[in-house]
C-alpha positions as CSV (number, residue, x, y, z in Angstrom):
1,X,0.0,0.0,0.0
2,X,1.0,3.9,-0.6
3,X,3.3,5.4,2.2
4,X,2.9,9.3,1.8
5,X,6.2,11.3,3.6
6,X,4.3,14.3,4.8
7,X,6.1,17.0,6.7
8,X,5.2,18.3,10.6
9,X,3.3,21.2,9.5
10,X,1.1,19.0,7.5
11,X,0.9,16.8,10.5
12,X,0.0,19.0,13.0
13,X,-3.1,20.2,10.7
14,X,-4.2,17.1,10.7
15,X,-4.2,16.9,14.6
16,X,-5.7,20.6,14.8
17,X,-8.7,19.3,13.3
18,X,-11.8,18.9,15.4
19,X,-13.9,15.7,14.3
20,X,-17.0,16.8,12.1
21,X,-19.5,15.2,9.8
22,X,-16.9,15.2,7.2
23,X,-14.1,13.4,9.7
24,X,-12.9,11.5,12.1
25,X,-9.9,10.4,14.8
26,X,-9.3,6.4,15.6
27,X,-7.2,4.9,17.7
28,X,-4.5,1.9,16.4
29,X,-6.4,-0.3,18.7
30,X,-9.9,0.2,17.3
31,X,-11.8,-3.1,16.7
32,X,-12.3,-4.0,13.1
33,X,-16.0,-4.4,13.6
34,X,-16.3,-1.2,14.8
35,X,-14.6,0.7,12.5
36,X,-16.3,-1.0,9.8
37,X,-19.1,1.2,11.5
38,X,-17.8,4.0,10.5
39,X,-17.0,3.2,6.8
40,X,-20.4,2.5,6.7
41,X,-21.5,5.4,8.3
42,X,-19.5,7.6,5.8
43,X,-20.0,5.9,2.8
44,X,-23.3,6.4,3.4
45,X,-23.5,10.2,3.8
46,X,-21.4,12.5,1.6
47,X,-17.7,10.7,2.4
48,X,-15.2,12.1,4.6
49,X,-11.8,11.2,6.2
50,X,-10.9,8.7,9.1
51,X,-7.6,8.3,10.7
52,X,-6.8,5.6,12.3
53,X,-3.6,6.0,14.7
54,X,-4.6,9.0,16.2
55,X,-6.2,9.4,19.2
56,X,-8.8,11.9,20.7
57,X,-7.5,14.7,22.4
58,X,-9.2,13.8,25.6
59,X,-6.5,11.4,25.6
60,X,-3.5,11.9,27.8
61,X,0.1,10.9,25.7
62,X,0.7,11.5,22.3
63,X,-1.9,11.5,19.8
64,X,-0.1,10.4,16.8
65,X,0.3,6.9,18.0
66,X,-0.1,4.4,14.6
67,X,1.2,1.5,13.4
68,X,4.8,0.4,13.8
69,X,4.8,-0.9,10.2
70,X,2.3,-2.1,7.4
71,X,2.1,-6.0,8.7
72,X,1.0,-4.1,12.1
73,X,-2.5,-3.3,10.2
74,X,-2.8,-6.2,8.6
75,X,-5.8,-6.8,11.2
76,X,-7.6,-3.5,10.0
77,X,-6.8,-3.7,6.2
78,X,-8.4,-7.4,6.0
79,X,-11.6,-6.3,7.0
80,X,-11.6,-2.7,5.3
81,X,-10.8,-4.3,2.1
82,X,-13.4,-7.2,2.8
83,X,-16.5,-5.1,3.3
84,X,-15.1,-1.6,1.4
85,X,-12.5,-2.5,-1.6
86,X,-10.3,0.5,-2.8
87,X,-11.6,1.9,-6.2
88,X,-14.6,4.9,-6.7
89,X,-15.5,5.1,-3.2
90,X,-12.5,3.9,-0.8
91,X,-9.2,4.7,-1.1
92,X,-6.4,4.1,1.4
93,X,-3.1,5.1,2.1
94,X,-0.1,5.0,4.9
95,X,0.9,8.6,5.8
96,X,4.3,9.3,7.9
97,X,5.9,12.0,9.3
98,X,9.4,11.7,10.4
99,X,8.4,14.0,13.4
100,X,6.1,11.4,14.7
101,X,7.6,7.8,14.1
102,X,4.8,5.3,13.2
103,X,2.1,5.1,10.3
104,X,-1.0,6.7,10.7
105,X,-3.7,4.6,8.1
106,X,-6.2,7.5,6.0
107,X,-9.4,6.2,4.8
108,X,-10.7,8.4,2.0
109,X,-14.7,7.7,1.4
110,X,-16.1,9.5,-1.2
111,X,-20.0,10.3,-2.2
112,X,-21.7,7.7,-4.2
113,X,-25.1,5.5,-5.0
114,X,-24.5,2.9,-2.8
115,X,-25.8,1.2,0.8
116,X,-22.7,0.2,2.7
117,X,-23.3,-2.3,5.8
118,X,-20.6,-2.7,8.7
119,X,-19.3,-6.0,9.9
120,X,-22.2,-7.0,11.4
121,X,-25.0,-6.0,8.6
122,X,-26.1,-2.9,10.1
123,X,-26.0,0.2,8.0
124,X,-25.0,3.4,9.3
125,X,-24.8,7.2,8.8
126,X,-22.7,9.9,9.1
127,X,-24.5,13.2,10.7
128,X,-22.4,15.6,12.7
129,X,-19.4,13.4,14.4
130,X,-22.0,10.7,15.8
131,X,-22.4,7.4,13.1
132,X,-26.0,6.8,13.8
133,X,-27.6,3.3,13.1
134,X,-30.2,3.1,10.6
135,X,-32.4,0.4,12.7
136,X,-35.7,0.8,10.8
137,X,-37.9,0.6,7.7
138,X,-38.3,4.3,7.5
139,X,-34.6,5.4,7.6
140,X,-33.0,3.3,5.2
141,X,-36.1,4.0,2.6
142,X,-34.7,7.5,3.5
143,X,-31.3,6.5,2.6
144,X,-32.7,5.0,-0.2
145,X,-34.2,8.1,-1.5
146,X,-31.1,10.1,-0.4
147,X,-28.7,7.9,-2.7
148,X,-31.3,8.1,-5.7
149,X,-31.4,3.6,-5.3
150,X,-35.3,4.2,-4.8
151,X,-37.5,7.1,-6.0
152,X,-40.8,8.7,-4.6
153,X,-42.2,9.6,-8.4
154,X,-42.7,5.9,-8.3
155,X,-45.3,6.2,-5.8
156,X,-48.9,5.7,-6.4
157,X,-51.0,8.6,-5.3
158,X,-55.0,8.9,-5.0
159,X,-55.8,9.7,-8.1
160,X,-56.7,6.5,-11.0
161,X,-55.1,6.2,-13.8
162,X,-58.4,7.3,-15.9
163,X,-58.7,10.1,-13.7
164,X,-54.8,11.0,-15.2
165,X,-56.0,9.7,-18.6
166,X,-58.8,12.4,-19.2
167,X,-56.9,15.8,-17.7
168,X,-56.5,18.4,-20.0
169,X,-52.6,18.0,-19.4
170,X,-52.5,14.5,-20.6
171,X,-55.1,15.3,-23.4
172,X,-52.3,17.8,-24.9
173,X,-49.6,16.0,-24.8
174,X,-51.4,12.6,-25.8
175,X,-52.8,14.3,-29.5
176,X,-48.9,14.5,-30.5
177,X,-47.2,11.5,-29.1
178,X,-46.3,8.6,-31.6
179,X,-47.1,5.9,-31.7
180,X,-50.4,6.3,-29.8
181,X,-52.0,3.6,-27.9
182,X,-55.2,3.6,-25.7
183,X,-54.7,6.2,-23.2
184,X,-54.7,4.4,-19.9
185,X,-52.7,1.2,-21.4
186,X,-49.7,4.1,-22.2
187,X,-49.9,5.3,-19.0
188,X,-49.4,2.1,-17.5
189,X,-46.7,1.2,-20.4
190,X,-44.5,4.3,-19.6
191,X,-44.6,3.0,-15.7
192,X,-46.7,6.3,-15.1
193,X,-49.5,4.4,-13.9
194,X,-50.0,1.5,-11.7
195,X,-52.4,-1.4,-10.9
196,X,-54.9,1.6,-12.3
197,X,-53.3,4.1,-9.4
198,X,-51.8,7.3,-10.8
199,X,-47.8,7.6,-9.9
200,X,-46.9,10.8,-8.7
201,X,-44.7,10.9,-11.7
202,X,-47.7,10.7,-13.6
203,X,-49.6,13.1,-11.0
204,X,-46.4,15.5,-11.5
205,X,-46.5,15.3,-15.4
206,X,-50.1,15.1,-16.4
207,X,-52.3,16.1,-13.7
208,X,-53.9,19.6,-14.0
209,X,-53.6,20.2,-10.6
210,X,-50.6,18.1,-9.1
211,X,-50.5,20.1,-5.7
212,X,-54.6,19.0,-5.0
213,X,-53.4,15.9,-4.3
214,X,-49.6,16.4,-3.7
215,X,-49.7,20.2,-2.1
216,X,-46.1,20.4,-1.7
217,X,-45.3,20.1,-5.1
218,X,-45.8,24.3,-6.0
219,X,-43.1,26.8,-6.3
220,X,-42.9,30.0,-3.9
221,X,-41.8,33.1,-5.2
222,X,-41.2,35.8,-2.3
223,X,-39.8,39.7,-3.4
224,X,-37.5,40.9,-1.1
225,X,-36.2,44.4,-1.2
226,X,-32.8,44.7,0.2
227,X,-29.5,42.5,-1.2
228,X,-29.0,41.3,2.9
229,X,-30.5,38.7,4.5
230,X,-34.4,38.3,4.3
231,X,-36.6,39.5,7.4
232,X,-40.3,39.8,7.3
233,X,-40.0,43.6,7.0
234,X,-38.2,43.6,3.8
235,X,-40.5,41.4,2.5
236,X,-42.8,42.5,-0.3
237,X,-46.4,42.0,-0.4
238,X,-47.1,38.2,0.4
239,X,-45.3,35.7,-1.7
240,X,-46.5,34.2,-5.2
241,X,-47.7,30.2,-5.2
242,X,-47.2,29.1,-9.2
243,X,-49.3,25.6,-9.4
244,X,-49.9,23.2,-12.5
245,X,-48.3,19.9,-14.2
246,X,-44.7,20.2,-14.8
247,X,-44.4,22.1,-17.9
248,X,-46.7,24.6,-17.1
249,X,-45.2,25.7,-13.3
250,X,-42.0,26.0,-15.0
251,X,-42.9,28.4,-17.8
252,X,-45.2,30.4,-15.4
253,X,-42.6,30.4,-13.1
254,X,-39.9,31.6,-15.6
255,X,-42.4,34.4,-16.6
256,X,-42.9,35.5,-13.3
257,X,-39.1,35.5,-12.1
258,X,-38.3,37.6,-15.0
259,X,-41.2,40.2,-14.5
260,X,-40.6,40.5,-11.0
261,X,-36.9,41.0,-12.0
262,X,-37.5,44.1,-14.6
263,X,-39.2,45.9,-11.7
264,X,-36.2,46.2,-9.9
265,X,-34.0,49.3,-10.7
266,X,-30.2,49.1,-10.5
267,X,-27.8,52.4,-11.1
268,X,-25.9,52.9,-14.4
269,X,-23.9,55.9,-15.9
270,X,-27.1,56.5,-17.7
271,X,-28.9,56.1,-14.9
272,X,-32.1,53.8,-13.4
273,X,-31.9,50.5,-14.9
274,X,-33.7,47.1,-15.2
275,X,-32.0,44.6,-13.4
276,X,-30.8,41.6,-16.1
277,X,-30.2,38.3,-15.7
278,X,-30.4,35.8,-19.2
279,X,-33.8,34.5,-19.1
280,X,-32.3,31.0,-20.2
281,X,-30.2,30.6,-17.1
282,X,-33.7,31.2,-15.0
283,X,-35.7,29.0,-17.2
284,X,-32.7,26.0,-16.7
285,X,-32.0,26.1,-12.9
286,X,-36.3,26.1,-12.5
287,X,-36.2,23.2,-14.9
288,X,-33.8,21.4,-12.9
289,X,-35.4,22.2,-9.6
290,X,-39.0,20.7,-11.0
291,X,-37.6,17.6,-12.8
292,X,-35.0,17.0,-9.9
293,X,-35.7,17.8,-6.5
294,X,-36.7,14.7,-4.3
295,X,-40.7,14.9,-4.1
296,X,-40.8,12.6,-0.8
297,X,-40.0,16.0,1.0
298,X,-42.5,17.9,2.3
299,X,-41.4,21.0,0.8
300,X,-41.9,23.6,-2.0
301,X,-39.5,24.9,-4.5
302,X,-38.5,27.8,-3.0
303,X,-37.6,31.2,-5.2
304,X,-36.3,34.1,-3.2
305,X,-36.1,37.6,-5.2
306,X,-33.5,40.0,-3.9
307,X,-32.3,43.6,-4.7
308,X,-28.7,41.4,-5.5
309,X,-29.4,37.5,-6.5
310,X,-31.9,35.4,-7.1
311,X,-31.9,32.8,-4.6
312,X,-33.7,28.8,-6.2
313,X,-34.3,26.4,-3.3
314,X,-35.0,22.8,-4.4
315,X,-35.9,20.2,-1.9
316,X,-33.8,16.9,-1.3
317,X,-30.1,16.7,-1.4
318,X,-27.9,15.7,-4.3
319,X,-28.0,12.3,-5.3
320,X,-25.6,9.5,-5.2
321,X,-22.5,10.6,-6.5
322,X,-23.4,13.7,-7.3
323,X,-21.8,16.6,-5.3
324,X,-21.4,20.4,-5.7
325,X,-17.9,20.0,-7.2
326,X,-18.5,17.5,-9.6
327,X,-22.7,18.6,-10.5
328,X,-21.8,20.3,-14.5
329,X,-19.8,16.7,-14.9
330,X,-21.9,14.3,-13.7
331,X,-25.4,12.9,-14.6
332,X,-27.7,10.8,-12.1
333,X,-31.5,11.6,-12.9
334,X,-33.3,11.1,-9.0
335,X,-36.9,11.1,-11.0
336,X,-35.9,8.7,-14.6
337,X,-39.6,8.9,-15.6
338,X,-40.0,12.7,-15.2
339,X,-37.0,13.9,-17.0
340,X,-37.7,11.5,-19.5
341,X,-41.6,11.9,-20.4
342,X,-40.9,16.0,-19.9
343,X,-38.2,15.4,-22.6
344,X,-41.1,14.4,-24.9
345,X,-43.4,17.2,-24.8
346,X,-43.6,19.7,-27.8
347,X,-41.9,22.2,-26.0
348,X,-39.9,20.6,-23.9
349,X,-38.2,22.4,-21.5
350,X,-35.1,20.1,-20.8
351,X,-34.4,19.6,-24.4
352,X,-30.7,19.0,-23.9
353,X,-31.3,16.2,-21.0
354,X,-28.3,17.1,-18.7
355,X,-27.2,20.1,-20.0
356,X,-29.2,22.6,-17.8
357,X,-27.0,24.1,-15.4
358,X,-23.5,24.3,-18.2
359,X,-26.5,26.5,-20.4
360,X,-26.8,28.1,-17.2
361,X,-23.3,29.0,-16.3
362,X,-22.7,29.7,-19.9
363,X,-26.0,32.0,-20.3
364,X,-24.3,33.9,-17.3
365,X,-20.8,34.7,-18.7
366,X,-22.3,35.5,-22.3
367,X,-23.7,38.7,-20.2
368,X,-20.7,39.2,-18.3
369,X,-22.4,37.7,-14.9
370,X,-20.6,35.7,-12.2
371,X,-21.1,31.9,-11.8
372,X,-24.5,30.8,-10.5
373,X,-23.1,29.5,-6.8
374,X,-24.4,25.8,-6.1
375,X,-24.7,24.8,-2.2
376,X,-26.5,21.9,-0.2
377,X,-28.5,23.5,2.9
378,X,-31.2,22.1,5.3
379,X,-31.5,18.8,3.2
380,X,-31.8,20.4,-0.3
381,X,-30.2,22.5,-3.0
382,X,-29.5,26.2,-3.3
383,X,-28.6,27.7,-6.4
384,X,-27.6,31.4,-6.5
385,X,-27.9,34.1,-9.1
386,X,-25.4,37.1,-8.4
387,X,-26.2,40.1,-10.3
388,X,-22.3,41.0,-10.1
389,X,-20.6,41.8,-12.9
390,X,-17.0,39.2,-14.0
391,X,-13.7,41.5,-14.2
392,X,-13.6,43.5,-17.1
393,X,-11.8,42.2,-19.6
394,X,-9.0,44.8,-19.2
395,X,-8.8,43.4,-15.7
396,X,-9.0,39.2,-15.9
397,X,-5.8,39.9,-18.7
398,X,-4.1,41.8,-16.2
399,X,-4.8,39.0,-13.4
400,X,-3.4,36.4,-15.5
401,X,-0.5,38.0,-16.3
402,X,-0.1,37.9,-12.6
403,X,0.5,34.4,-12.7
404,X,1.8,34.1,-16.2
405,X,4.5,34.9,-18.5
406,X,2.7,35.4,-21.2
407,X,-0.9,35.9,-22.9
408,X,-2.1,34.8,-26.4
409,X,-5.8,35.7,-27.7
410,X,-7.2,31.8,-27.0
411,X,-6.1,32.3,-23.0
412,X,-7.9,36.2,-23.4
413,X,-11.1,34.7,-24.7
414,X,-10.9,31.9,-22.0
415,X,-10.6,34.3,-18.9
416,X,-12.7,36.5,-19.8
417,X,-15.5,34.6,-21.5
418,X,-15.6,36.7,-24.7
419,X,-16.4,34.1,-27.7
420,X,-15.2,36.8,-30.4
421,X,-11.2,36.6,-31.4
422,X,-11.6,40.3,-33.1
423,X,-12.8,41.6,-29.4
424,X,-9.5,40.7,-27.5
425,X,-7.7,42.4,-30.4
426,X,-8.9,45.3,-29.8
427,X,-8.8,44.9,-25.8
428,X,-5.2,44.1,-26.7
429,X,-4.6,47.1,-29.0
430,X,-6.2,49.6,-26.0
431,X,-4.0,47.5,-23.3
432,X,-0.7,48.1,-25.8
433,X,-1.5,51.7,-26.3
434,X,-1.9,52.5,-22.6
435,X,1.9,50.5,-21.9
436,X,-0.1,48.0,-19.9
437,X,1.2,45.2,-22.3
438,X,3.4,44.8,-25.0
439,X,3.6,42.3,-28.2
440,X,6.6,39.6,-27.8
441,X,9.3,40.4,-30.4
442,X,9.9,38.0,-32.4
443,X,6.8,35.7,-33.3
444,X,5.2,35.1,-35.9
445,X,1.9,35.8,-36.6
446,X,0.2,32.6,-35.6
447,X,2.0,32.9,-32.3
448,X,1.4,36.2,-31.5
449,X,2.1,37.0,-27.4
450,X,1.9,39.1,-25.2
451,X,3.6,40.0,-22.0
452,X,3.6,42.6,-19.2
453,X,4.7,46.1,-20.5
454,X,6.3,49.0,-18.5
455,X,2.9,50.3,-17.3
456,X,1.6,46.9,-16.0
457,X,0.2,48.1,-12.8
458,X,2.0,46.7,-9.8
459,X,-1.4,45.6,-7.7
């Protein structure tokens, strides 16, 4: 197995840190069994880090007591790579430090779609530093959920499936499907339907009103007027409930996020303003809350509307693998049946299945707007909309020259999100005029450069 030399400063961090939901201290003379406790209990929340050879502070002697070599751990490593092989979600490692004279064993877990059991069978979960056991029926079908192994949209709901057969929703959408079957037979077919019950994937997709029979299934639209925290005094007016099948809560709520946006007046040299944010980037993140968010919770979408941001609030964390690092590269669908059957309406509004938040990001830096911010709070997802302008152009060059010896037009266009070569020339041309930067001698055309010139500003 890997030994990693690490120095003392790198050591002492890791005894500085306190244990959390994200990681944890063991001692060398941990039973197996119940470390395999907390494997489980990691691997089944959003990953972390265990060390095993150092002990709590409350313990008196030196903390960094681990193995005296590999063979020492043999004990440990059997079971570990038993019950939680190396590869996607385990990795292990020996870390020394010549300042502290034994091997301390790191257990990386990372997030992923999978139920992990201990030793014993039991499954448990990581929340806060305890590893809690998941001893019923209910929890791990939460778990279940959670991970994205089960989903609520496959549900039945109290609604038949002829009931869902003759809305006005299904009515539209079933004139243009192909090929067309008996109505209530498709439903059933598509797995929309079952033993004659409406699913509340069906219910979601097809039901003129969804939230009758599944109220938290809306979207909240609340005004606030100030770009701090929300309070009840800057609240304006009582906040906006947008109800209907899938297709139509998201374009009414679309519509109503951007008129509620054009009211709100920002400063320019010219002076009062619409606010702006690309219509597209709205219309994407609501898609993806609608199609996405974990219906099991009792919970609407939640849109917040400040002088600053738009703040979208979807219930249900991320699933399986899925994390905020990794969400514009990776693909799990929670709801298969939604995002699918939405794909097929005439006007779909997830036409490019999985592309929604990139054509979000992108929508945002084609108007010069910073990244939406993606973050997991009280058991769901918060996307943010900052109405704060990228660096000028001027400015991103000038940073990456910071940090680099040189500049070429492919780098401009990549720092500062301009798609046009001829408008970083004639940035370039402005920034060689004012001294700023200067052309490298002696390149040809096709490898034109540029470096810092004698007016580069110092900070």
């Amino acid at each position: 197995m890997q030994i990693s030399e690490i120095d003392k400063s790198d050591a002492d961090d890791i005894l500085a840190r306190s244990e959390s939901h994200f990681f944890d201290f063991k001692s060398k003379r941990i039973q197996p069994a119940k470390l395999s406790r907390s494997l489980s209990a990691f691997g089944n929340a959003e990953g972390g880090e265990i060390y095993v050879g150092i002990e709590d502070p409350s313990v008196s002697g030196p903390r960094w007591d681990g193995f005296v070599d590999e063979e020492a751990a043999n004990s440990v490593l059997a079971v570990l790579q038993d019950l939680f092989p190396s590869g996607e979600t385990f990795s292990y490692r020996f870390i020394r430090c010549v300042d502290y004279p034994s091997l301390v064993l790191s257990c990386e877990v990372f997030k992923n779609q999978f139920i992990w059991k201990d030793s014993q069978g039991d499954v448990y979960l990581r929340r806060g530093a305890q590893s809690l056991k998941q001893d019923s029926f209910e929890k791990q079908e939460r778990l279940r959920l959670n991970k994205g192994i089960a989903s609520y949209e496959d549900s039945k709901v109290d609604m038949t499936a002829e009931e869902l057969a003759t809305s006005e929703a299904f009515l539209g959408f079933y004139g243009v499907i192909v090929p067309r079957a008996e109505p209530v037979s498709w439903l059933k077919k598509q797995k929309v339907a079952r033993e004659d019950q409406a699913t509340v994937a069906g219910l979601i997709l097809f039901a003129d009103e969804p939230q009758a029979v599944l109220p938290k299934a809306a979207i909240k639209i609340s005004r606030y007027r100030t770009s701090d925290e929300p309070t009840r005094a800057t609240l304006e007016g009582q906040p906006s409930t947008i109800e209907g099948c899938a297709v139509v809560l998201i374009k009414d709520t679309v519509d109503r996020i951007v008129e509620t946006v054009e009211r709100i007046p920002v400063m320019k040299n010219s002076g009062l303003k619409s606010v702006q944010y690309p219509r597209n980037a709205i219309h994407e993140i609501i898609t993806n809350a609608v199609i996405h968010r974990d219906y099991s919770v009792n919970d609407d979408v939640h849109v917040r509307i400040f002088d600053n941001r738009i703040e979208i609030y979807s219930p249900g964390p991320l699933p399986a693998h899925v994390t905020v690092e990794n969400i514009l590269d990776e693909r799990f669908a929670r709801n298969q049946k939604i995002v699918r059957l939405t794909n097929k309406f005439p006007d779909a509004p997830n036409k490019d299945v999985g592309e929604g938040l990139n054509t979000a990001f992108q929508a945002m830096r084609e108007l010069q707007l910073k990244d939406p911010i993606v973050s997991q709070v009280n058991n769901g997802v918060l996307v943010t909309l900052r109405h704060e302008k990228l660096a000028e152009p001027e400015q991103a060059i000038i940073n990456y020259l910071r940090t680099n010896d040189e500049v070429n037009n492919s780098k401009a266009r990549a720092v500062t999100f301009i798609g046009s070569e001829n408008k970083v020339k004639n940035i370039f041309r402005k920034m060689m005029t004012a001294g700023i930067i200067e052309r490298i001698p002696g390149r040809s055309q096709a490898k034109t450069g540029y470096m810092k010139g004698p007016n580069f500003p110092s900070s």
